[in-house]
KOLKOLVEX-184361 format. One record per residue (C-alpha): x, y, z; residue in three letters. Coordinates in pm, whole numbers, padded with zeros to 5 digits, always signed. Example, Ala and Ser with C-alpha at 12.3 -4.5 7.8 and 13.67 -1.06 7.14 Angstrom:
BEGIN
+01230-00450+00780ALA +01367-00106+00714SER 
***
This chain:
BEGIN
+00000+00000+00000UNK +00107+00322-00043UNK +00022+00384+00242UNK +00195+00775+00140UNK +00203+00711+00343UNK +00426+01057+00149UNK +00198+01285+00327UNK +00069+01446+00026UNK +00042+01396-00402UNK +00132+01745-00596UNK -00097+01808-00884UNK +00084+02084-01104UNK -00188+02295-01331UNK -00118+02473-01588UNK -00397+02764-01652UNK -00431+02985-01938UNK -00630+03220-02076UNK -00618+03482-02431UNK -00885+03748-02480UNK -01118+03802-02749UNK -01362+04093-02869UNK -01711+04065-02919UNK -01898+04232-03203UNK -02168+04406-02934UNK -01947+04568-02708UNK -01599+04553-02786UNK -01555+04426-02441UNK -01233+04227-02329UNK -01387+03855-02243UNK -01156+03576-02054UNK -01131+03271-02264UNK -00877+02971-02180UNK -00561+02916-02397UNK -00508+02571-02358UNK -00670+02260-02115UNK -00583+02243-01745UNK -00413+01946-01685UNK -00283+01737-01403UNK +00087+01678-01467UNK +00202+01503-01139UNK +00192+01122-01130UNK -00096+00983-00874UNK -00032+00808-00614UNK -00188+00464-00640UNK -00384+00521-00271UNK -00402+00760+00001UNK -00445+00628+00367UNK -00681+00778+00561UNK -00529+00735+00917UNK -00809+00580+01190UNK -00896+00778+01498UNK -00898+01173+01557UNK -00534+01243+01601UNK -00443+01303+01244UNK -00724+01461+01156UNK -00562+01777+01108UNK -00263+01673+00895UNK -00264+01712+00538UNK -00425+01474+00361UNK -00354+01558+00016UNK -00223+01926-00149UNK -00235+02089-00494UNK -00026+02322-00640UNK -00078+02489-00996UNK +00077+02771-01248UNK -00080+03115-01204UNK -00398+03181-01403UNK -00292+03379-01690UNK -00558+03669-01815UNK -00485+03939-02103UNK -00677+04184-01856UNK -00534+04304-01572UNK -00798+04110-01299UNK -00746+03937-00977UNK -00772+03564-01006UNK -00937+03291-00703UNK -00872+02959-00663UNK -01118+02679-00508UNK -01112+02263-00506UNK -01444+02089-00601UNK -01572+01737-00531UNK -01796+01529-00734UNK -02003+01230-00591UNK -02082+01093-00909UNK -01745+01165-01083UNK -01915+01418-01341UNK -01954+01738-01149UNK -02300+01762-01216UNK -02319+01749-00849UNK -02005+01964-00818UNK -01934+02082-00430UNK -01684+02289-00309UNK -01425+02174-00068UNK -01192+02501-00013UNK -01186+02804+00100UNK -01099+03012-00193UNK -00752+03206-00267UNK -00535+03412-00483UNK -00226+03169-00400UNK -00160+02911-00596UNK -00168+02617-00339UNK -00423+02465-00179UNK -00474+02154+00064UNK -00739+01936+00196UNK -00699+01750+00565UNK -00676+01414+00649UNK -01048+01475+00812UNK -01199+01659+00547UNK -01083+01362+00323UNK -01278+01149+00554UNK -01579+01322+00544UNK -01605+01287+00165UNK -01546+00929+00198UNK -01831+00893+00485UNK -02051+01072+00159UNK -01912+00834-00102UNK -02010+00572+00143UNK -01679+00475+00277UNK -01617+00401+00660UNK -01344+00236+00829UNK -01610+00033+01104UNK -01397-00169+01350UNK -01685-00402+01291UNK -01611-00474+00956UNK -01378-00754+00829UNK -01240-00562+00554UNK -01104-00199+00522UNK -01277+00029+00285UNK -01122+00128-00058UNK -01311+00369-00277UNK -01238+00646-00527UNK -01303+01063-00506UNK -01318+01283-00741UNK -01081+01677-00714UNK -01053+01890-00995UNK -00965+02290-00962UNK -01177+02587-01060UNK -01007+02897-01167UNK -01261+03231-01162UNK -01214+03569-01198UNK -01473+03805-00948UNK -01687+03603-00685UNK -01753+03285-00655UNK -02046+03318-00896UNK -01839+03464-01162UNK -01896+03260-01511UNK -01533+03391-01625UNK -01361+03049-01520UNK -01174+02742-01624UNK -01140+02440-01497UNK -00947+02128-01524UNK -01008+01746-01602UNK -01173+01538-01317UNK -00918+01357-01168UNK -01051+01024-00882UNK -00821+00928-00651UNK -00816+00613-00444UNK -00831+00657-00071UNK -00814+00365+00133UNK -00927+00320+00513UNK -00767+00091+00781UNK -01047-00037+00981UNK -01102+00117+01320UNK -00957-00020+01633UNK -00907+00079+02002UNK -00503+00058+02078UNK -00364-00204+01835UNK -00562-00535+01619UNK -00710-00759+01863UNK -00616-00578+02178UNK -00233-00577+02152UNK -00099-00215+02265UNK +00225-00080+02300UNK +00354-00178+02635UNK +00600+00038+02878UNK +00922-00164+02875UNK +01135-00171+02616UNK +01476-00266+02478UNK +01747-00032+02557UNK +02143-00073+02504UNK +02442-00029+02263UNK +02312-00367+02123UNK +02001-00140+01968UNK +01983+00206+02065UNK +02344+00322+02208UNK +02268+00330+02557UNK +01928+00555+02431UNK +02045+00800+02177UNK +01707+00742+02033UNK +01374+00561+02162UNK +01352+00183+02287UNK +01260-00085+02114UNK +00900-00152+02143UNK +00767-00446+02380UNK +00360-00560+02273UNK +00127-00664+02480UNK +00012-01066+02412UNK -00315-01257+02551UNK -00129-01378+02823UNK -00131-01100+03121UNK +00213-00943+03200UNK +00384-01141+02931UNK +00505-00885+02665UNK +00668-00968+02355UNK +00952-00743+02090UNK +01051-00826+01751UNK +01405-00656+01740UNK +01684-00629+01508UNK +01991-00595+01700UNK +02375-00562+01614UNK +02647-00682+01875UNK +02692-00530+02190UNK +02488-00549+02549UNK +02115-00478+02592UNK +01888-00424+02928UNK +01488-00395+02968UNK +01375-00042+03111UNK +01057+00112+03172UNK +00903+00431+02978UNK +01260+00515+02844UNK +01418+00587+03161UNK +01635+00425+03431UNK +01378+00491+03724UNK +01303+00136+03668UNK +01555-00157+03456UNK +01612-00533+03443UNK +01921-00732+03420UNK +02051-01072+03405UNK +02306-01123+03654UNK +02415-01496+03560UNK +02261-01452+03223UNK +02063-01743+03327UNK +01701-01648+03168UNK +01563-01478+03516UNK +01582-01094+03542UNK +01707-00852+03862UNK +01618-00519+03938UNK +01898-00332+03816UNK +02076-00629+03673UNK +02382-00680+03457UNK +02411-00574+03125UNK +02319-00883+02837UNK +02536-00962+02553UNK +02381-00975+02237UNK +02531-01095+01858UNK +02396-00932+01559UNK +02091-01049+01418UNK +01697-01081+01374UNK +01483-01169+01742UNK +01204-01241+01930UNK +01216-01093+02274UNK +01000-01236+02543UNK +00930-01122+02918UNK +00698-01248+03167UNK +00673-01036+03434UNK +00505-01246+03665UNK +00842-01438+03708UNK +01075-01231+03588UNK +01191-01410+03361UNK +01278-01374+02930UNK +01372-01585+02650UNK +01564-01501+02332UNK +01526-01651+02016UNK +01634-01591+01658UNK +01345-01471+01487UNK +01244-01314+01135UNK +01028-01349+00849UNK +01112-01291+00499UNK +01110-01317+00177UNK +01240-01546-00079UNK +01242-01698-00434UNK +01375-01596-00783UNK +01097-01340-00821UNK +01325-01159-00500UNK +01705-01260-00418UNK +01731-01573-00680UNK +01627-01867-00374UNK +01843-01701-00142UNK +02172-01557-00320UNK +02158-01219-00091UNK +01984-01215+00242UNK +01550-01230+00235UNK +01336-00938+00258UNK +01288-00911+00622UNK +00913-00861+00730UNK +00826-00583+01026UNK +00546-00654+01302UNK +00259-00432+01286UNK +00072-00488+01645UNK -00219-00227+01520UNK -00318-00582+01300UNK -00094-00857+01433UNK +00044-00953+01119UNK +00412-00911+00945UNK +00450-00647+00657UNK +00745-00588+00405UNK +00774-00391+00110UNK +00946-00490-00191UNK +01023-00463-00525UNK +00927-00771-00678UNK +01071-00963-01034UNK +00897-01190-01266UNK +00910-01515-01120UNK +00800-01736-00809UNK +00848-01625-00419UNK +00737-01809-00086UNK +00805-01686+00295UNK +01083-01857+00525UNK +01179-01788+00875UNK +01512-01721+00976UNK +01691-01706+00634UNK +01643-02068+00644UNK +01455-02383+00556UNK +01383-02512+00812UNK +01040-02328+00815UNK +00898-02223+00476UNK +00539-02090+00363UNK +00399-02134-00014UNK +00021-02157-00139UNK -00110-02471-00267UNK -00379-02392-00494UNK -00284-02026-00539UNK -00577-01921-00316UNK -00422-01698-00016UNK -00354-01967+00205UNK -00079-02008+00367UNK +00058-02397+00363UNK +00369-02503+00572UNK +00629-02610+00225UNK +00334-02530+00010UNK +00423-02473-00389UNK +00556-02172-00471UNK +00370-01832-00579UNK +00396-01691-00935UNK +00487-01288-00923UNK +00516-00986-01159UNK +00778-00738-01156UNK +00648-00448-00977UNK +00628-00317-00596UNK +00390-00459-00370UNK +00345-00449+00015UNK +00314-00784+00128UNK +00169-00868+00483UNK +00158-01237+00638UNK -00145-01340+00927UNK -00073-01625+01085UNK -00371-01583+01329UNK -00574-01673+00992UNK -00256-01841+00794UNK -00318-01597+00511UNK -00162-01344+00345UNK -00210-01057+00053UNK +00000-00946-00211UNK -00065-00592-00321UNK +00064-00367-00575UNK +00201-00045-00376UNK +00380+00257-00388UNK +00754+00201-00187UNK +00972+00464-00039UNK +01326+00345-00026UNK +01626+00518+00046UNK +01836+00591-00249UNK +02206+00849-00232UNK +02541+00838-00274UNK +02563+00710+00092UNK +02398+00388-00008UNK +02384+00314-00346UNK +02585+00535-00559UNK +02226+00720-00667UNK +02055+00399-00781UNK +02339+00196-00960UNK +02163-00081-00713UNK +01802-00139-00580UNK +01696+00145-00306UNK +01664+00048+00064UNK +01316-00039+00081UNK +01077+00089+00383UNK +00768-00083+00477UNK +00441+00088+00601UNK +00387-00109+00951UNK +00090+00128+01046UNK -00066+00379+00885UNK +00168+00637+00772UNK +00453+00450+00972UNK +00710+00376+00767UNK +01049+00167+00916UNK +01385+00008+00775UNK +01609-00151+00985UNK +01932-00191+00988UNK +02071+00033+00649UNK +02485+00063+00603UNK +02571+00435+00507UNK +02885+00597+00405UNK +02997+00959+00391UNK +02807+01127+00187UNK +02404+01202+00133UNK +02082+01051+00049UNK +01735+01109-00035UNK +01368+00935-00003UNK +01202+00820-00365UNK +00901+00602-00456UNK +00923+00283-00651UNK +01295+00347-00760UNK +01224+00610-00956UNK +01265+01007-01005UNK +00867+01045-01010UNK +00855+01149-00673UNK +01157+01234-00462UNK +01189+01356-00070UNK +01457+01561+00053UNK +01510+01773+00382UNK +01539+02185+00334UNK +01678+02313+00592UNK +01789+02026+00743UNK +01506+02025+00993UNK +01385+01644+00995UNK +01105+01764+00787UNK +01020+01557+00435UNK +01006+01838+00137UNK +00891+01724-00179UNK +01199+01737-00413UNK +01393+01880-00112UNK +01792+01927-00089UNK +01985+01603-00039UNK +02017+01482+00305UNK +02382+01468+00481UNK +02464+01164+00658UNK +02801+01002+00854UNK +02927+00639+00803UNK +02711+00415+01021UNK +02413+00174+01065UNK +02105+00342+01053UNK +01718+00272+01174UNK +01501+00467+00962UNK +01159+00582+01053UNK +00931+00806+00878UNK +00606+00937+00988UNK +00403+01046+00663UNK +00134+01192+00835UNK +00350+01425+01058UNK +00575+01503+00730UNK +00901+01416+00932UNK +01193+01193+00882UNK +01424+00987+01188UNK +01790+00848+01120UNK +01858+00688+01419UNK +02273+00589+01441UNK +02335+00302+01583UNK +02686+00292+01526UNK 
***
């Protein structure tokens, strides 16, 4: 999915008018020189965060060339909507302006969708997925002025996560989390997340970690830690430090015994239609605890995939019968090139392959500008998008969609803020977490080392 999850898609107008002279009057009348047309390339959907909190983010913005008139007049700008797609019910959904920019919030979005008939009703099975309609009037005078232009309709897919309360089935974010030069550098950035499970007080993390020592703290602080002494699998108040090794886990407390577990732990991707059965390390899938499933996304090749744990076969996933099943060394599933956002739910043993926008990282800091594939980032929540662990050298980098030009993010001022075709972004040798928050419009490198 794309998800955007970046925040916005840029339509680019062009407007233009040339006067003419009628034989009554001799007066100047505004006629257009050419068709208004969207130039930008669409994003395939736009998610529609759940809950109230994002509400006032930016959903989606325009931009456009100045309305050009052969009389000196004062040009406005407004956004309409159409239900039915032909305008004959045209509403508008702006305020208008004399600037040349306009943008619509994530909750006005989701009021047109509740009129198209959308919801996102935690009640519901599915998520909703449904098309609206934009296109941008240009008017000279009021708003009832008939000196105007306008341009093409243009739909655009929005797409809503159902509704929950804290994450899918209950599971929330719990307070302890994973701190240490094994994942964070003694806290130089946030913990890694424990989750909540059905069990009470037993909390679970999914963690990528590189060698060094790790301890278990409470709300990001050292009021309250744990520590295994004898590195025996029991934990102490204030314990010693645990050595780690690089590589993919599963974390496990129960906090009714104080005690944890450890175990190598990933799912990816694999198959000649990725990394040719395993010639360069599988796509590694991310937990999302808002569903309770694994997500990755990936650009895919021609050819056949299926899902292994731990790099390995010891464990491996196809689909017999090519019906969304999951089936423990199942046959193998037939892929097109493209870029797709894949997510895995073993609490249903089924999984979905869909055709997606994906931001990856792409510089001369990672891949000399795209001589190989980008870094890809995969949407875990809404708008969340995470990579774990990228290698960077001297030099810079930027954010683009799909490996492609199309649709580039940089950083302008060098403020952690995502700007559409913004200035390159300087980074230092190092491992890297990346996290970017599409709905907030920012950007986090976290060094690891």
């Amino acid at each position: 999915m794309k998800t955007i999850k970046i925040i916005a898609a840029i339509f680019l107008l062009s407007l233009g008018f040339q006067a003419c002279q009628t034989d009554d009057d001799l007066e100047f009348v505004a006629q257009p020189k050419g068709e208004l047309v969207f130039t930008n390339t669409f994003l395939q959907q736009y998610v529609l965060t759940p809950g109230t909190d994002a509400n006032d983010n930016i959903g989606v913005a325009f931009t456009w060339n100045p309305a050009d008139f052969d009389t000196p007049t004062n040009v406005s700008y407004e956004i309409q909507h159409s239900l039915l797609g032909d305008f004959t019910d045209a509403t508008v959904v702006s305020e208008a302006t004399s600037e040349t920019y306009l943008t619509l919030s994530i909750g006005k979005l989701k009021e047109l969708a509740t009129e198209a008939g959308l919801d996102n009703d935690s009640g519901s099975p599915e998520p909703d997925t449904g098309m609206l309609t934009f296109r941008v009037r240009a008017f000279v005078g009021d708003a009832i002025s008939t000196t105007e232009s306008f341009s093409p309709a243009q739909p655009i897919t929005v797409y809503l996560p159902p509704a929950t309360t804290g994450g899918g089935s209950g599971i929330e974010i719990a307070s302890w989390g994973v701190v240490g030069s094994g994942y964070n550098n003694w806290g130089a950035f946030a913990d890694g997340e424990f989750y909540t499970t059905s069990e009470a007080n037993v909390i679970v993390s999914y963690v990528t970690l590189v060698d060094g020592e790790i301890k278990f703290r409470e709300n990001n602080a050292w009021d309250s830690d744990l520590g295994d002494n004898d590195t025996d699998g029991s934990l102490e108040a204030g314990g010693a430090n645990i050595p780690v090794t690089a590589g993919n886990y599963k974390i496990t407390i129960n906090l009714n015994d104080n005690t944890y577990t450890m175990e190598e732990f990933s799912w990816g991707v694999v198959g000649d239609g990725y990394n040719d059965w395993g010639a360069f390390e599988d796509a590694k899938f991310y937990y999302d605890y808002t569903t309770d499933t694994f997500k990755v996304g990936v650009r895919l090749l021609d050819g056949q995939i299926k899902f292994r744990q731990n790099n390995e076969w010891t464990t491996d996933f196809g689909d017999t019968g090519a019906d969304g099943t999951l089936e423990p060394g199942g046959d193998n599933i037939d892929v097109t090139a493209g870029h797709y956002l894949i997510t895995l739910d073993f609490n249903n043993n089924v999984y979905s392959i869909v055709e997606d926008d994906i931001l990856g990282v792409v510089g001369g800091a990672y891949n000399d500008w795209g001589a190989t594939a980008d870094f890809s980032l995969s949407e875990i929540q809404p708008d969340i998008l995470v990579g774990d662990i990228v290698t960077l050298i001297d030099g810079q980098i930027k954010f683009r969609y799909n490996n492609a030009w199309d649709s580039d993010f940089g950083d302008t001022g060098a403020d952690g803020t995502l700007d559409a075709g913004g200035d390159n972004i300087d980074v230092t040798a190092g491992l890297y977490r990346v996290r970017l928050d599409l709905a907030a419009g920012t950007y986090q490198l976290n060094k690891i080392q």
